[in-house]
C-alpha positions as CSV (number, residue, x, y, z in Angstrom):
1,X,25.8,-222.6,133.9
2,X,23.3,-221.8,137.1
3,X,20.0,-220.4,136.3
4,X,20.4,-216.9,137.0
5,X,23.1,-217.1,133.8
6,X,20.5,-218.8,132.2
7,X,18.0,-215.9,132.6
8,X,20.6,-213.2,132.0
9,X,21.5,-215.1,128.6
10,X,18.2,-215.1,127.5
11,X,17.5,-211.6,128.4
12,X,20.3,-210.0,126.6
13,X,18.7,-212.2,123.5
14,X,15.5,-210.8,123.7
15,X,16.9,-207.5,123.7
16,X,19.2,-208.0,120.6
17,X,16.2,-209.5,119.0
18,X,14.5,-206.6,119.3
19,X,17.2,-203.7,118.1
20,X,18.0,-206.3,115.4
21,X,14.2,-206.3,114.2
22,X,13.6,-202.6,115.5
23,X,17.3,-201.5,112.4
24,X,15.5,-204.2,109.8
25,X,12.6,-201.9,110.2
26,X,14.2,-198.9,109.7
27,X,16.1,-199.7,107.0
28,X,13.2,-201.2,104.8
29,X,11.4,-197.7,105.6
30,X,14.5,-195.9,104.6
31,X,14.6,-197.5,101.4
32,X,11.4,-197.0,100.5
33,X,11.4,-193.4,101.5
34,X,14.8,-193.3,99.2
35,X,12.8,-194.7,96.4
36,X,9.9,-191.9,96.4
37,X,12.4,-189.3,96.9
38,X,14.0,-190.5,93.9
39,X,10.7,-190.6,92.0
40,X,9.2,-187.4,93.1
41,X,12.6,-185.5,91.9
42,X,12.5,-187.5,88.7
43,X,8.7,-185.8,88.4
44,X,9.5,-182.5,89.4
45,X,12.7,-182.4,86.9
46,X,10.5,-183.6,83.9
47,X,7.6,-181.2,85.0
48,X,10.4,-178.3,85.1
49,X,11.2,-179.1,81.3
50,X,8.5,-181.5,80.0
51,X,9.7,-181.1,76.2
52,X,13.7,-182.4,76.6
53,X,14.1,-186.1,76.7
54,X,17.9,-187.0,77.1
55,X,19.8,-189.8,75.7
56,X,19.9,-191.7,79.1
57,X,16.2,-192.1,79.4
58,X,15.8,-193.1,75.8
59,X,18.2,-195.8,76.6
60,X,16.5,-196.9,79.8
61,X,13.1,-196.6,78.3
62,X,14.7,-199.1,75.9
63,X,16.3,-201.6,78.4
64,X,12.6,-201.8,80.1
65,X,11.5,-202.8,76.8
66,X,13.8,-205.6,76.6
67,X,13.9,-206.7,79.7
């Protein structure tokens, strides 16, 4: 392998490096972005009818008890 391959190797590297750490970075903000969307609906539902607590979050209020 002469340098110049050497170089070019390393280059294309570098750049999948970088799209690999630029889609990890994404991702992570996507999830989290996921997660507050999925809080803030969960608010605005239970601001829309503040009085009626269904069965499924009795039970999950009970599995965070437990667990």
């Amino acid at each position: 392998m002469s340098v110049e391959e050497k170089y070019v190797a390393a280059a294309y590297l570098v750049v999948f490096v970088a799209v690999l750490a630029y889609v990890l970075i994404i991702s992570t903000k996507l999830a989290r972005l996921e997660r507050e969307v999925a809080e803030l609906t969960e608010l605005a539902r239970r601001r829309q009818a503040p009085d009626a607590i269904d069965e499924a979050e009795l039970a999950e209020h009970a599995g965070q008890a437990r667990g």
